[in-house]
N, C-alpha and C positions, 0 to 999 in steps of 0.2 A: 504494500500500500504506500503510496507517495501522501507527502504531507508537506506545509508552509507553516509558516509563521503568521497567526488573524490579525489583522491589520485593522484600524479602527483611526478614520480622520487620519489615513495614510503613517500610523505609527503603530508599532507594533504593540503585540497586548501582553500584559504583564496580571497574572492575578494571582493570590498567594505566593507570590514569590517565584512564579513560575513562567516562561516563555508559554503563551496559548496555543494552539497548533490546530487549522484546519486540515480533515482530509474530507474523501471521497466529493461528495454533493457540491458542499459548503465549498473548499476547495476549488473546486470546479468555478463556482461562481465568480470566487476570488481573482484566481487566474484570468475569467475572462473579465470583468472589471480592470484588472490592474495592467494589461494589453491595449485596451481599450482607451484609457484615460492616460498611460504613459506615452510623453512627446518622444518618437524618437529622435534618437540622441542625445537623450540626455541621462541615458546611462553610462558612462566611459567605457566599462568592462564589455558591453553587448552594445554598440549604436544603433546597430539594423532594429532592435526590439521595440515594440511599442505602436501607433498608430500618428497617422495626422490626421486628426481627429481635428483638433485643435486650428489647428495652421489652415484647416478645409472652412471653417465656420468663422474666425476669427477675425475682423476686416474687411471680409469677402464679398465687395460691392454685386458680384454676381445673380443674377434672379436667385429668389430662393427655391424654388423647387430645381434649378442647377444645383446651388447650394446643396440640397439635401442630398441630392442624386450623388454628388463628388462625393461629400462624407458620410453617405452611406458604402460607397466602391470602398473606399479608407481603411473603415470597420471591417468590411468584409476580407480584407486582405491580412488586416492585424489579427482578425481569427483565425485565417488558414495558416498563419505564420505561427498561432499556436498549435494548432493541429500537426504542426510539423516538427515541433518541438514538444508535445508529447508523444507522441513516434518514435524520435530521439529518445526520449529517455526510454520507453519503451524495450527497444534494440537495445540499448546500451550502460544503463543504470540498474544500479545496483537496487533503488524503489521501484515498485513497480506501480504502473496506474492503474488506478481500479475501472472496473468497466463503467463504474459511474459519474467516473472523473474524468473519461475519454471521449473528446467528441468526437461523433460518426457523422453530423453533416450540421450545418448551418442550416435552419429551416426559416430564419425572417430576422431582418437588421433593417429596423425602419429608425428615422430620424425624422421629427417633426418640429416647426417652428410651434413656439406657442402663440396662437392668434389674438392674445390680451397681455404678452410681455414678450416684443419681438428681440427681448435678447435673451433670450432664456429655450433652449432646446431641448426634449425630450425625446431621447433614447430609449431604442428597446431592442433587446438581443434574444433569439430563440434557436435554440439549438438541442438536438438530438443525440442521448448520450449510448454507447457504445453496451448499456443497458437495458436500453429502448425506454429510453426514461428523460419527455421532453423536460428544458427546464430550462426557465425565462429568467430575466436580470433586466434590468431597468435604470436609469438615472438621467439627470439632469444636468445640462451643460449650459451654464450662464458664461453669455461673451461679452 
């Protein structure tokens, strides 16, 4: 079973004295979250990791439904870049992933402006786990 470190307001969780740890489900979600909202590059160790997410929505005098259309492509790609990366570990780690921590396909990445605060975006990510066990994630991107 692979496991992380539960991240809470992007730092890590500490309770009794102890490092917190997601797997399987939880996990899962985490990981795509933390894909999803990391700019890449601005990891040193991994640069390729992470989505523009950001940089798609950010400034982007572009129609908005272009807008949505580019940072929904974005998503989509920062998820198959994890799917390729639990592969990897798959093959080649000593954790291994659980089948409810593995995605098997991307089944909906919609991005929406909201129509009563046009800086404020709503995401939503649906994907299908290698379980057969769909499961959604969601948040909010204020620009």
């Amino acid at each position: 079973m692979s496991f992380d470190f539960k991240l809470e307001n992007g730092s890590i969780t500490i309770k009794n004295g102890k490092l917190v740890l997601v797997e399987n489900t939880n996990k899962l979600i985490q990981d795509i979250l933390k894909v999803c909202l990391t700019d890449v590059g601005s990891n040193s160790l991994q640069p390729w990791y992470g989505s523009y997410l950001s940089r798609s929505v950010v400034g982007n005098v572009l129609d908005i439904k272009m807008t949505e259309t580019i940072a929904t492509t974005q998503l989509k790609n920062a998820i198959e870049n994890l799917m390729l990366l639990q592969q990897e570990q798959l093959n080649y780690s000593r954790q291994n992933v659980t089948a409810s921590e593995h995605i098997a396909a991307i089944l909906d990445v919609s991005i929406r402006r909201n129509s009563q605060d046009p800086r404020l975006y709503i995401v939503l990510v649906s994907v299908l786990t290698k379980a057969f066990e769909i499961k959604t994630t969601s948040f909010n991107l204020v620009t």
